[in-house]
Gaussian input, Z-matrix of N, CA and C with variables (Angstrom, degrees):
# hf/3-21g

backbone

0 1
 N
 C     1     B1
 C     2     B2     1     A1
 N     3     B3     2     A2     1     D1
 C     4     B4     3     A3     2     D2
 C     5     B5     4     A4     3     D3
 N     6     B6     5     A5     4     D4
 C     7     B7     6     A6     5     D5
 C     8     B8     7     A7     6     D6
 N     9     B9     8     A8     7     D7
 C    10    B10     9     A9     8     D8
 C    11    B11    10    A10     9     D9
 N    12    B12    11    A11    10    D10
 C    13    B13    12    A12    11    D11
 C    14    B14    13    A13    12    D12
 N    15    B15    14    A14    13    D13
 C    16    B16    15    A15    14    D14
 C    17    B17    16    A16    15    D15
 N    18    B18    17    A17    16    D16
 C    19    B19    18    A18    17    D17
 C    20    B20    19    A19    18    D18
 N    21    B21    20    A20    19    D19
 C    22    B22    21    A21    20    D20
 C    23    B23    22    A22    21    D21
 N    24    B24    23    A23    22    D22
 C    25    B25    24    A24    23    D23
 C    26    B26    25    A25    24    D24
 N    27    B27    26    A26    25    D25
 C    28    B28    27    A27    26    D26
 C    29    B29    28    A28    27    D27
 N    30    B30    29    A29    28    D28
 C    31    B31    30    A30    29    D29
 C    32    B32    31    A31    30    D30
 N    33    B33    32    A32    31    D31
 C    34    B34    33    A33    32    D32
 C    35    B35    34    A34    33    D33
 N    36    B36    35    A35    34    D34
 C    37    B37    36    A36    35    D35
 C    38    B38    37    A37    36    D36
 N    39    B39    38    A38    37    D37
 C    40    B40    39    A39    38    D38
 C    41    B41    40    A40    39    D39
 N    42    B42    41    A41    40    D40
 C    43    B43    42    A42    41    D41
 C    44    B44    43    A43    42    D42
 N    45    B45    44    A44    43    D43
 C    46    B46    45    A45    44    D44
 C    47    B47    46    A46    45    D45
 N    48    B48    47    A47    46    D46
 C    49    B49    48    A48    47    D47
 C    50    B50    49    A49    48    D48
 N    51    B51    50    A50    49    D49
 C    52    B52    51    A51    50    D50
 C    53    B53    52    A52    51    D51
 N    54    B54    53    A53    52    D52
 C    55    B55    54    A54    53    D53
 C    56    B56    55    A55    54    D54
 N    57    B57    56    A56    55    D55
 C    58    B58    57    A57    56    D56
 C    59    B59    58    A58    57    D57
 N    60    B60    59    A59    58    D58
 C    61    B61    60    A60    59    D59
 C    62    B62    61    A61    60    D60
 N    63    B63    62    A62    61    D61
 C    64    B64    63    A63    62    D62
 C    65    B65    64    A64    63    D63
 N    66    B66    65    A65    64    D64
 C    67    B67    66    A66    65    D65
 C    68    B68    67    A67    66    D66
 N    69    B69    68    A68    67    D67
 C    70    B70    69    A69    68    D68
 C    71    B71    70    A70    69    D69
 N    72    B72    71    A71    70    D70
 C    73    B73    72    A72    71    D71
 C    74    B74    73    A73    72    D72
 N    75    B75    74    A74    73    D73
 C    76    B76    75    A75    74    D74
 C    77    B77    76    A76    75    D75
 N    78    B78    77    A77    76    D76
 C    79    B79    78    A78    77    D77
 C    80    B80    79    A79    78    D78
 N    81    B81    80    A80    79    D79
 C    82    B82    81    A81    80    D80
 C    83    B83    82    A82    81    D81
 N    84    B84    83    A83    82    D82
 C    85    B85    84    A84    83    D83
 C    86    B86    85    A85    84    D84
 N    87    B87    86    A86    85    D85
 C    88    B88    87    A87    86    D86
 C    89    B89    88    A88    87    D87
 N    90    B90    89    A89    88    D88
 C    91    B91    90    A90    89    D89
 C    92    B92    91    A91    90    D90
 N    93    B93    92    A92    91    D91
 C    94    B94    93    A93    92    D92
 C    95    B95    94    A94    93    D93
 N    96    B96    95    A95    94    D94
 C    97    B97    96    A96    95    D95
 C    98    B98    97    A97    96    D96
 N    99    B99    98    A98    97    D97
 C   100   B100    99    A99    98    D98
 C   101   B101   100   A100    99    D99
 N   102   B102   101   A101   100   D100
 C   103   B103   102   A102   101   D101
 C   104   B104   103   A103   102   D102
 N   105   B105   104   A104   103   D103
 C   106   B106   105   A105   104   D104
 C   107   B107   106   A106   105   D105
 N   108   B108   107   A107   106   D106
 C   109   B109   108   A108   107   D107
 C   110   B110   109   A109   108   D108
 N   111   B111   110   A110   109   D109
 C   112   B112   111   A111   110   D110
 C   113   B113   112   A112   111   D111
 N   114   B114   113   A113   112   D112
 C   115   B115   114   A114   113   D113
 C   116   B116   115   A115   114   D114
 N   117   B117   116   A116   115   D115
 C   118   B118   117   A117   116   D116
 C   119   B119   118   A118   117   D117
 N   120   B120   119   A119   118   D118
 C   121   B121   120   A120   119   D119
 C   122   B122   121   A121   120   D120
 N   123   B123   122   A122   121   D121
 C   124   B124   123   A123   122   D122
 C   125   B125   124   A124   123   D123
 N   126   B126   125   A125   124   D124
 C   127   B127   126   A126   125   D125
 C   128   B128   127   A127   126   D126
 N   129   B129   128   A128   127   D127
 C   130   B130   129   A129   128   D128
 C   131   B131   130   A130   129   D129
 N   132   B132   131   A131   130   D130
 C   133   B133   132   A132   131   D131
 C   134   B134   133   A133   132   D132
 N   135   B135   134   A134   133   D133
 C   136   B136   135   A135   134   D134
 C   137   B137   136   A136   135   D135
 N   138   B138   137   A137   136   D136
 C   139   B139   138   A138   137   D137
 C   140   B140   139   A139   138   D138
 N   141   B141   140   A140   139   D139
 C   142   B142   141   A141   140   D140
 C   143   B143   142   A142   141   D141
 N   144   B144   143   A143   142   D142
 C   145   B145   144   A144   143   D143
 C   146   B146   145   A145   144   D144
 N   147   B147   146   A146   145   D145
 C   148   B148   147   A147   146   D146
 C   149   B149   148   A148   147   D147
 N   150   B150   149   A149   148   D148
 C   151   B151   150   A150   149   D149
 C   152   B152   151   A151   150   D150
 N   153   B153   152   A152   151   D151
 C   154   B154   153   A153   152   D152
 C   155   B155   154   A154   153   D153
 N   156   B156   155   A155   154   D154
 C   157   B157   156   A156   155   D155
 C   158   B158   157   A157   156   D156
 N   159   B159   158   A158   157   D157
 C   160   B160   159   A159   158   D158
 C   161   B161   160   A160   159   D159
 N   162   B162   161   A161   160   D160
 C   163   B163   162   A162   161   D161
 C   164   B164   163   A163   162   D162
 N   165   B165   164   A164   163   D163
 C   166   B166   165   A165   164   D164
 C   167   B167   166   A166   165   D165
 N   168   B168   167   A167   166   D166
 C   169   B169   168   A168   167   D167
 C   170   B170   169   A169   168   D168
 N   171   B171   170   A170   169   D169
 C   172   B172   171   A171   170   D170
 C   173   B173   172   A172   171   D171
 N   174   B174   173   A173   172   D172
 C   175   B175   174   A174   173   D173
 C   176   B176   175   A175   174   D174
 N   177   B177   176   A176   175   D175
 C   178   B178   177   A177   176   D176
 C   179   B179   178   A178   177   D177
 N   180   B180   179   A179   178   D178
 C   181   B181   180   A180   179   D179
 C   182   B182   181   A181   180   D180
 N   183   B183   182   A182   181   D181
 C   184   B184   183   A183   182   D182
 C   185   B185   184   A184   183   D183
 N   186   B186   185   A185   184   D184
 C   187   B187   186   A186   185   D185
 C   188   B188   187   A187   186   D186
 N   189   B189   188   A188   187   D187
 C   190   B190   189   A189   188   D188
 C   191   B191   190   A190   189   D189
 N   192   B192   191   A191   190   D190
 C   193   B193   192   A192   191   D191
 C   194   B194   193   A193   192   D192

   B1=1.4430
   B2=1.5238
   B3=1.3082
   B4=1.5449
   B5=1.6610
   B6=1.0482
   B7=1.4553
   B8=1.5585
   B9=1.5144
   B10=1.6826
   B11=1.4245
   B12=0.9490
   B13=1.6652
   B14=1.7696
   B15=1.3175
   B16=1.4540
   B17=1.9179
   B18=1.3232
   B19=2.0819
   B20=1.4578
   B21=1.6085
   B22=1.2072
   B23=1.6897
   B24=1.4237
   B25=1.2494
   B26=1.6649
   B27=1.6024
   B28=1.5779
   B29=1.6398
   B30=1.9060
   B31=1.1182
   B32=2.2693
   B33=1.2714
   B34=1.7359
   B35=1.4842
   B36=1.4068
   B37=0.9496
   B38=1.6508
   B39=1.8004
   B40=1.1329
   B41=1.7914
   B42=0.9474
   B43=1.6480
   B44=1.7919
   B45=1.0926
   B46=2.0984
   B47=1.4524
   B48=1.2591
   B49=1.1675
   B50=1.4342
   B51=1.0372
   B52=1.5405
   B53=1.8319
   B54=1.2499
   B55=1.3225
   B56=1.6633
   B57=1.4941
   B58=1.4604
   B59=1.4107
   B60=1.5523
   B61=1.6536
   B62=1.4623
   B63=0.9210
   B64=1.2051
   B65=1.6109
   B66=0.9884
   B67=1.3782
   B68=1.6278
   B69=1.0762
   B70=1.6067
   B71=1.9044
   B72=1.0196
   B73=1.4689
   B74=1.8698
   B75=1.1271
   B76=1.3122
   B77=1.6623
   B78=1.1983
   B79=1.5857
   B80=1.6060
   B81=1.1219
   B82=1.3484
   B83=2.1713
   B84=1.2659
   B85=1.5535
   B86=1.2876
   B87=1.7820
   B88=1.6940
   B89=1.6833
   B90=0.6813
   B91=1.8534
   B92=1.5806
   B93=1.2247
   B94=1.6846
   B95=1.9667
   B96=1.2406
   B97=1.1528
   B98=1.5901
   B99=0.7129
   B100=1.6542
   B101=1.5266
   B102=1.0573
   B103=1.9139
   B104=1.5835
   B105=1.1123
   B106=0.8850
   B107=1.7461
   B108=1.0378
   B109=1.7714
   B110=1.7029
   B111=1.1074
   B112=1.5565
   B113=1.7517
   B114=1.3781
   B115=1.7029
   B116=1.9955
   B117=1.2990
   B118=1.7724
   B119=1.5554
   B120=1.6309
   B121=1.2714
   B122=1.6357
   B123=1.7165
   B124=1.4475
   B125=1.6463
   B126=1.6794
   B127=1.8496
   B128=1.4827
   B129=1.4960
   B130=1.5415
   B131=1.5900
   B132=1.6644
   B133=1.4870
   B134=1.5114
   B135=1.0681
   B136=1.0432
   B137=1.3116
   B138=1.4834
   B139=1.5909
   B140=1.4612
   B141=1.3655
   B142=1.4331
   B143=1.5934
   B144=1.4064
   B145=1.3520
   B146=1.8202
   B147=2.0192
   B148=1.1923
   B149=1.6201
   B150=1.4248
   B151=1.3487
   B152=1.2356
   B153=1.6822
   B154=1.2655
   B155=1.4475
   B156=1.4640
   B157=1.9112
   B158=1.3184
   B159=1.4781
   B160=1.2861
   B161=1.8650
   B162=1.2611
   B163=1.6554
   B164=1.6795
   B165=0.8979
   B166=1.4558
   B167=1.7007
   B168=1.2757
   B169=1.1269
   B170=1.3835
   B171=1.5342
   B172=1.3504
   B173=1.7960
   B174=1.4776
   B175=1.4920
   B176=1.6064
   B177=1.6833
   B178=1.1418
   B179=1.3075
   B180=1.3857
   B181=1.4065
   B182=1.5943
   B183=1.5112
   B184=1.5674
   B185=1.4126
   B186=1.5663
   B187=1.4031
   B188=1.8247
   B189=1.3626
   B190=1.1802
   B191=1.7233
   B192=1.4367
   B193=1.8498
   B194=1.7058
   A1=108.32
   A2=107.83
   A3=112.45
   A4=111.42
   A5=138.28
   A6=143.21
   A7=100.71
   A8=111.01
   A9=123.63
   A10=97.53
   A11=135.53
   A12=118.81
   A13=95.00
   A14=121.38
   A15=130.65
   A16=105.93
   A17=78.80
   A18=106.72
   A19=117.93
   A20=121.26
   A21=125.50
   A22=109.74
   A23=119.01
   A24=132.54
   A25=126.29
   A26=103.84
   A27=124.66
   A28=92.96
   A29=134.30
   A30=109.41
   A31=92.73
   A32=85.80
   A33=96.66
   A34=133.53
   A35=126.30
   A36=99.40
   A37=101.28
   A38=104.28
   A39=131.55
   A40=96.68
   A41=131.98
   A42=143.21
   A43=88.67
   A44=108.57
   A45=106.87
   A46=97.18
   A47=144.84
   A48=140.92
   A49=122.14
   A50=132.86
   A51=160.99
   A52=118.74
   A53=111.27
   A54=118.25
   A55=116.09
   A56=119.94
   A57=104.48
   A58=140.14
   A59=106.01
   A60=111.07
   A61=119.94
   A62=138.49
   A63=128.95
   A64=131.97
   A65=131.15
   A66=155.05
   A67=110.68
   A68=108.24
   A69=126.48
   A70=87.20
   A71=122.96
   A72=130.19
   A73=92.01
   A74=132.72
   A75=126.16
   A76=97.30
   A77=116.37
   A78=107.56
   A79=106.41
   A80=136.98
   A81=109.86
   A82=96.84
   A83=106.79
   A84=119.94
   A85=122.98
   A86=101.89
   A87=102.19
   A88=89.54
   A89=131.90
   A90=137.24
   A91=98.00
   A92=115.61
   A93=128.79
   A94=98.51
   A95=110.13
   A96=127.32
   A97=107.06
   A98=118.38
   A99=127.09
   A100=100.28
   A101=109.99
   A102=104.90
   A103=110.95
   A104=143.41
   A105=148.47
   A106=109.91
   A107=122.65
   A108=116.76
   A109=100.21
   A110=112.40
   A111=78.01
   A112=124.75
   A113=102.34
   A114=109.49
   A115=113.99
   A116=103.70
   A117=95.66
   A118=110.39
   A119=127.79
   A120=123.86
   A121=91.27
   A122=84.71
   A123=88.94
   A124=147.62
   A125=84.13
   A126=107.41
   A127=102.10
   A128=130.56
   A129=124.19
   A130=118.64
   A131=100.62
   A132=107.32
   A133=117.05
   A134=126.63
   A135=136.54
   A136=104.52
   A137=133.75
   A138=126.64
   A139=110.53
   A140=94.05
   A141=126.00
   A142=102.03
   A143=123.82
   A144=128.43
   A145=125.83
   A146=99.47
   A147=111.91
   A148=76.45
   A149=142.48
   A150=133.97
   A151=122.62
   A152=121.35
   A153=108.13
   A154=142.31
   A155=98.29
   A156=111.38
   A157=132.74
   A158=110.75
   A159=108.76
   A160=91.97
   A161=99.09
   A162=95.85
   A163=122.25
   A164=101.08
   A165=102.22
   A166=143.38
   A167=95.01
   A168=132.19
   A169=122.98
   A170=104.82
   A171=115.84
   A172=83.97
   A173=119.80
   A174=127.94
   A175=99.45
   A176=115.22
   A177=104.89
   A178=127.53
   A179=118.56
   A180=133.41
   A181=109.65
   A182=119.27
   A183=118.44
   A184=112.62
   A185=107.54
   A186=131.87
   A187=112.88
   A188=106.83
   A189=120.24
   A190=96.41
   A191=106.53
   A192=113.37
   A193=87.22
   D1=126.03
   D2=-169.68
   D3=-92.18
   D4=134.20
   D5=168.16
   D6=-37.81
   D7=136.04
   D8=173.55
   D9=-82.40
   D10=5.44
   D11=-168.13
   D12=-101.44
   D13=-18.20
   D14=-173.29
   D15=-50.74
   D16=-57.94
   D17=179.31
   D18=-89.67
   D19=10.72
   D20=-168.64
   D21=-94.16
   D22=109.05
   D23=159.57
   D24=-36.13
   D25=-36.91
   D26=-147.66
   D27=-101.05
   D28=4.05
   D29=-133.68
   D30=-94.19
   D31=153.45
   D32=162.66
   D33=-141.26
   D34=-152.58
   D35=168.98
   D36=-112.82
   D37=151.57
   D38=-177.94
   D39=71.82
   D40=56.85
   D41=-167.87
   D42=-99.65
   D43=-49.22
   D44=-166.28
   D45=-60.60
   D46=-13.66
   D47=163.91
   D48=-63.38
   D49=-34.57
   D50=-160.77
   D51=-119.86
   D52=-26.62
   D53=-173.41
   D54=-94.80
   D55=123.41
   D56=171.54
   D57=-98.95
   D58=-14.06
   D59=129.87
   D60=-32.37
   D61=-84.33
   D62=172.65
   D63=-50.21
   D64=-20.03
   D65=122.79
   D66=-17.24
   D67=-95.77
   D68=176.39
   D69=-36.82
   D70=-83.21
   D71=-143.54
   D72=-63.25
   D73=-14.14
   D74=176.43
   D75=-85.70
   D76=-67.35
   D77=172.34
   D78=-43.91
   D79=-57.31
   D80=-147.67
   D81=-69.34
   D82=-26.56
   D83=168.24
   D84=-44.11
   D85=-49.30
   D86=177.74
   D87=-74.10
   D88=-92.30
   D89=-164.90
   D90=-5.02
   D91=-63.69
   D92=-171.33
   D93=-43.60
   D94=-60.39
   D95=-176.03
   D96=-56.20
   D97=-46.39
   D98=-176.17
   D99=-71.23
   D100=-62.74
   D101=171.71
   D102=-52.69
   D103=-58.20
   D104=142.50
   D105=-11.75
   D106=-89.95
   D107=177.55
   D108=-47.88
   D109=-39.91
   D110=-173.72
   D111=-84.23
   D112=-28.94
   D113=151.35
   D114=-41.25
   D115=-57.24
   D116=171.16
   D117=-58.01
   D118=-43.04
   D119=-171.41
   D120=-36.29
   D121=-80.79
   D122=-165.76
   D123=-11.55
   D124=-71.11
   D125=170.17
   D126=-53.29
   D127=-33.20
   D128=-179.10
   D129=-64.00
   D130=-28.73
   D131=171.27
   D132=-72.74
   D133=-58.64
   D134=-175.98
   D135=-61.28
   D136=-34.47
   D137=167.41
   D138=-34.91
   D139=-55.53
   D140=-148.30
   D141=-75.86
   D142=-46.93
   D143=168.63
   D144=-38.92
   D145=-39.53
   D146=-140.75
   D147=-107.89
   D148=-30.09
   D149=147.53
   D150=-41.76
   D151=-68.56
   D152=154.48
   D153=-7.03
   D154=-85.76
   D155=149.78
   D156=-23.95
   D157=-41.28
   D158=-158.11
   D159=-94.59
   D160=-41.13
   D161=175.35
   D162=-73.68
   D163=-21.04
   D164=156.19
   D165=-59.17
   D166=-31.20
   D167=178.30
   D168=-82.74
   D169=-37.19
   D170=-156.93
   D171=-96.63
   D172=-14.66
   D173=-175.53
   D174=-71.76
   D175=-48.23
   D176=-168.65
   D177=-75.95
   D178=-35.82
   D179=169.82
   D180=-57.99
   D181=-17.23
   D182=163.21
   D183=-59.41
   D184=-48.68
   D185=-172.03
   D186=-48.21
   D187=-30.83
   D188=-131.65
   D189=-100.20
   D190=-24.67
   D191=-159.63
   D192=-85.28

């Protein structure tokens, strides 16, 4: 999603204060962003789970010879 101020006829200075094109397109930006961090949360857990696992594992089979 591209910034409205790119194609904006009307633009000035201090305009993002006053404008709801630009408004709207910052909310729909934070939202994007927020899905986004929580999609990385996620994948960071599950990294992190399957490291766990794997070193755990790789501890016991040391144990084992």
């Amino acid at each position: 999603m591209t910034c409205p101020c790119g194609i904006c006829e009307e633009r000035f200075v201090g305009c993002h204060a006053e404008c709801d094109a630009y408004k709207a397109w910052q909310n729909d930006r934070r939202e994007i962003i927020k899905q986004r961090k929580v999609i990385s949360e996620k994948k960071a857990l599950v990294h992190d789970y399957v490291a766990e696992t794997g070193a755990a594992l790789r501890k016991r089979r040391r144990g084992k010879r």
